[in-house]
N, C-alpha and C positions, 0 to 999 in steps of 0.2 A: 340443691345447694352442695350436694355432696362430691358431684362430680366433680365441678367447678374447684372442690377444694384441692380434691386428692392432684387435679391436675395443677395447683400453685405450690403443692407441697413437693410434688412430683417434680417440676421445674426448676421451684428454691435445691433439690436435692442432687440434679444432675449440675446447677450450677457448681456445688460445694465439693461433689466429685472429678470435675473439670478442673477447679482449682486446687486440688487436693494432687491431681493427678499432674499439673504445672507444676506446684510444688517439688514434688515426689520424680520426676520423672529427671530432670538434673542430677538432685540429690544423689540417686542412686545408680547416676553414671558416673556421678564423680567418685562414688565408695568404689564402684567396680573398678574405677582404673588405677589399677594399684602404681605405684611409682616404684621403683627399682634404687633409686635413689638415696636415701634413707635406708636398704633394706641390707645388711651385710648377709643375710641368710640369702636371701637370693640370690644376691650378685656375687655367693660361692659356688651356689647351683650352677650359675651359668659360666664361673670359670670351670666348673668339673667338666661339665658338658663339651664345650668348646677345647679341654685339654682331649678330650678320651674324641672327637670329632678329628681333632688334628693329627692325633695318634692310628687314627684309623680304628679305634675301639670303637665303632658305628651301636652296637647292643647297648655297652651302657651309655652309650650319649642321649640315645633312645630313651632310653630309661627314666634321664635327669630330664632330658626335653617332656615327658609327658606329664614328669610330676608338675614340673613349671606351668605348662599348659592347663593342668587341672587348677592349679591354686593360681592363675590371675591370666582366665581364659581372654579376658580384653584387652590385656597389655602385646603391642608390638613384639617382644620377645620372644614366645618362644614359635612364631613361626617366620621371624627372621632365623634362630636357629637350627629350627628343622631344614631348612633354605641351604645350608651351609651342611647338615651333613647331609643333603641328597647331591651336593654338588661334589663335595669328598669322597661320599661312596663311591660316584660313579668317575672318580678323577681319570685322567683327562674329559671332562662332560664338553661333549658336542653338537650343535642344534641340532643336530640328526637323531642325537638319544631322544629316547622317551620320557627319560629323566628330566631333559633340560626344561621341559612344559611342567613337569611338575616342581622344579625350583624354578622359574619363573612365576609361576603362580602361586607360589608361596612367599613369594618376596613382597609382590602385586599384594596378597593378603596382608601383609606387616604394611604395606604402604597405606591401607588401608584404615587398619587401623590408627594409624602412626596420625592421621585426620583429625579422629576424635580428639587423641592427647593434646594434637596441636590446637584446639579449640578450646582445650579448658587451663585457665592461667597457672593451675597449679602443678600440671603436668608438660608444660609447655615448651620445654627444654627436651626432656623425652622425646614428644614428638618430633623436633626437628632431627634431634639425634637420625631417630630410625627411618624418617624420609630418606635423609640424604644418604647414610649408608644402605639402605636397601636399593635405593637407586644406583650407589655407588656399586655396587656388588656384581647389581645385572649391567652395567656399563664395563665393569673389568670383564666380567663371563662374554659379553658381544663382543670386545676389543683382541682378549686373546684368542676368539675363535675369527678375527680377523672382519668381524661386519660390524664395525664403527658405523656406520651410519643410524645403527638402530641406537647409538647412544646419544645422537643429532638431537630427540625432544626433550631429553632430563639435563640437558647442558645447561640452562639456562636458570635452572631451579636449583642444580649444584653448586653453580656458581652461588648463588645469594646466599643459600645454606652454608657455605663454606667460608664467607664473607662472616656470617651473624657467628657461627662457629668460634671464632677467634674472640668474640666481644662474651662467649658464654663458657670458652674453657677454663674456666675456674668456677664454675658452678659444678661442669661434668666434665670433669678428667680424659673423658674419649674426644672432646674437638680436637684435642693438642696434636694428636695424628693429622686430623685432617690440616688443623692449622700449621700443623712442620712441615706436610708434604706438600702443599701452599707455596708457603715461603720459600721452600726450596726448588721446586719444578720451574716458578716459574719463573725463577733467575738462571736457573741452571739448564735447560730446553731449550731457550734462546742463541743462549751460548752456544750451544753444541748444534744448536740449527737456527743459523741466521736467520735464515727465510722466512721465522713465525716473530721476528721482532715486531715486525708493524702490528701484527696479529694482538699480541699482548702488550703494546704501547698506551694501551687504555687503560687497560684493568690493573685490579688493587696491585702494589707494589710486593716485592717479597724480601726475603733476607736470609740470604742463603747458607751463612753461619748458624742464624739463629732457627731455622729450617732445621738443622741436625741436630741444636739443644731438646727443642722441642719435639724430636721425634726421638731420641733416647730418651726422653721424658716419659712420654709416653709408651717405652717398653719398660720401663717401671715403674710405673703406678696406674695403665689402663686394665681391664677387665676385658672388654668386647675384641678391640684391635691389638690389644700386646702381639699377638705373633703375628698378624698381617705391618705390624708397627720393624719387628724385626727381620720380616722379609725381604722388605722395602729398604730398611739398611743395609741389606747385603749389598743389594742390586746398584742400590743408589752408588755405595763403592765403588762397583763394578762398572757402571756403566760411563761413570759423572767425575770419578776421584781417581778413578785407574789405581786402585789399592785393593789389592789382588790378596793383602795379609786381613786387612780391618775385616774383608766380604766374608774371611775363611771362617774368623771370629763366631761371627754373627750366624754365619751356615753350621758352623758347630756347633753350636746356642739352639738352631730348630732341630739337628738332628738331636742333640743330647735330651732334648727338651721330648720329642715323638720321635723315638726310634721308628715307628712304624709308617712312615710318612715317606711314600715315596718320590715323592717330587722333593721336597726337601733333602734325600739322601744324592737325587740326582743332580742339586745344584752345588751340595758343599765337592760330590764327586768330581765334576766341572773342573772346579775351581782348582782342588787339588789335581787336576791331571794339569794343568796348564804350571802350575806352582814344581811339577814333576815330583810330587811327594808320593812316588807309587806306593811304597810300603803302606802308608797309611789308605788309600784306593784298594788295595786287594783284604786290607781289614774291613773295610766297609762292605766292601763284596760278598764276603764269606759273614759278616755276621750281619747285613741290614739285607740287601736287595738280595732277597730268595723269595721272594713271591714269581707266581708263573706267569704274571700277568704278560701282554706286551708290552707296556709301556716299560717295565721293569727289565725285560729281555733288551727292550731298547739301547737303556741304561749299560746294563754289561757290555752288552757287544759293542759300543764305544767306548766304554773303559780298555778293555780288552784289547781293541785294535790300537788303542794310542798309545796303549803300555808294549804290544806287539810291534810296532812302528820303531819302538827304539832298540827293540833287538835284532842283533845281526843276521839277517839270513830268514828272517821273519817278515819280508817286507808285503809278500802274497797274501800272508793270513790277514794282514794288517787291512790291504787292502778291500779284501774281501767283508772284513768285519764296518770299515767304511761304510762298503756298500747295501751291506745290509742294513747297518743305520738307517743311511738314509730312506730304503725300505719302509722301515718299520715308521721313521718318523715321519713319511708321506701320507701315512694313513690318521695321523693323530691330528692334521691342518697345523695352522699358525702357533699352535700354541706348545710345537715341537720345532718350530724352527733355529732354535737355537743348535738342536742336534745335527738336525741337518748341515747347518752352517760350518759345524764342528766337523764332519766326515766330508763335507768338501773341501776342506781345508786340510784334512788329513789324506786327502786324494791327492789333491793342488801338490804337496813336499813329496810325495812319492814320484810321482810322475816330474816334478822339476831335478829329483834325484837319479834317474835315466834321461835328464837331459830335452826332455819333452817338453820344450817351453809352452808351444801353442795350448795344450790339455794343460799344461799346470795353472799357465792363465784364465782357462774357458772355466776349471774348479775354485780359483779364488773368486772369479767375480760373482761366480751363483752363490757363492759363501757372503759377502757381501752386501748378495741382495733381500739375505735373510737376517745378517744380522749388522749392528752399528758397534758389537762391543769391541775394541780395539786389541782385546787382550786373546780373543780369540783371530781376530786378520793379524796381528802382529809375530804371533808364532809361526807363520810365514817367511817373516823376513828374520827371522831370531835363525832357524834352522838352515836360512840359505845365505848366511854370509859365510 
């Protein structure tokens, strides 16, 4: 009789640990996933992190990323943020790095997670959050290194996340990027390239004013995108407004913001050589872009020749600094092409300056084929009238 019992007490008991363990086994995913949301301690840590990442302070970004990581090891964050300084570190990151696999699969890890949150209602806004930006991220990393096709399978999931985005940014402050840069591309892309009207004849409508409220909105009051929020105003200017002063603004705002940033130092420099503000380009010179990097070499040696270009008697160096641009910026792919663009276009006025039409033509249109911005093909015809 004893058998028979110990084996009904044995079974009543595995019952009551099954159900104990149903119970329990939610419960304690739903404590572990902490929300961000609610939490103003956190979402300091990850503005600290994210400033000292953009500044190129990699040590203590490190730092704040691991404390994050320990205190809410199952939230999306902090290795969407570790994602972002292995992609900073290794700036310009190219598939060919080694690094690019490891932010890759760091992002892949947040997407990961970013699953869970989206399955639990209370964290459900989080999730989508970090789907669609971690998706978003590795879709800008394949597009500036020029292999769009690999952005081909998250299109689809972007879209509806970017869609739902709009109906939740007033719950979390970060749609409103996504949702202004929405509203504004897709009124404004068309425009400037017929050819995708039938493309976006479908999809959700935009507002291409209200596209720019809500992306200065969101440089002041996001946490995660503020300075991807104010990069994209630069460019947006640049590319979309042909306002050459609002872009300078705003390139002033990341370089004031990360002096140590050098792509950021390289875009406000852009700007100002084309604006002919050299005095302020050779402060930049002397007190930002001194690192030895190439990309940074890059940097100068077109500043350099476009400032060289308008001095008398200087026209060899100029040219020569051109050519080394372009150089340097062949090795960095797509995501250096604007440089390129710029030293064949500073080829193109030298050589149309000796009267060399066929070469001054053959260097606009390779300038042309790299870039659409007008303010760089138009300093073309500004120096040859």
């Amino acid at each position: 009789m004893r058998r028979p019992l110990f084996n009904f007490y044995l079974c009543r008991m595995n019952r009551i640990l099954i159900m104990l363990a149903w119970i329990y086994i939610p419960w304690s995913t739903a404590c572990s996933q902490v929300s961000y949301l609610n939490r103003p301690d956190l979402l300091e840590k990850v503005e600290r992190c994210l400033s000292h990442t953009y500044d190129f302070s990699f040590e203590e970004a490190r730092s704040i990323q691991s404390e994050l990581a320990a205190e809410t090891p199952e939230n999306p964050a902090p290795d969407f943020l570790k994602a972002l300084i292995v992609y900073w570190e290794n700036f310009p990151l190219q598939p060919s790095d080694k690094a690019s696999e490891q932010f890759i699969d760091l992002m892949d890890r947040s997407l990961e997670l970013a699953k869970n949150y989206s399955n639990n209602s209370e964290t459900y806004i989080e999730g989508v959050f970090y789907d669609l930006f971690g998706r978003a991220f590795k879709a800008m990393f394949w597009a500036d290194n020029g292999k769009s096709a690999k952005v081909l399978p998250d299109l689809g999931t972007m879209y509806r996340q970017t869609k739902e985005g709009m109906d939740l940014k007033d719950q979390f402050v970060e749609f409103y990027f996504s949702t202004g840069l929405y509203n504004y591309y897709i009124e404004a892309y068309p425009e400037a390239h017929p050819a995708y009207k039938p493309l976006v004849s479908f999809m959700h409508k935009g507002d291409r004013e209200l596209g720019l409220e809500q992306l200065n909105y969101a440089i002041n009051h996001t946490v995660f995108l503020k300075v991807e929020a104010i990069q994209f105003m630069s460019l947006i200017q640049l590319n979309y407004e042909n306002d050459l002063n609002s872009a300078a603004i705003y390139a002033q705002r990341l370089v004031r913001d990360y002096p140590g940033n050098t792509d950021f130092q390289g875009l406000l420099i852009n700007i100002l050589l084309h604006q002919h503000r050299f005095n302020r380009v050779k402060e930049l010179l002397s007190d930002r872009v001194n690192r030895n990097d190439n990309y940074s070499e890059m940097i100068r040696t077109l500043a350099n020749a476009f400032m060289d270009e308008r001095e008398p008697g200087k026209e060899s160096l100029a040219g020569a600094g051109y050519r080394h641009t372009i150089e340097l910026a062949e090795t960095f792919g797509p995501i250096a092409d604007v440089y390129q663009a710029i030293g064949y276009m500073g080829l193109s006025r030298l050589y149309q300056r000796r009267g060399l039409r066929r070469e001054s033509e053959s260097y606009a249109r390779k300038a042309s084929h790299l870039t659409h911005y007008s303010f760089i093909l138009e300093e073309h015809a500004a120096d040859s009238r």
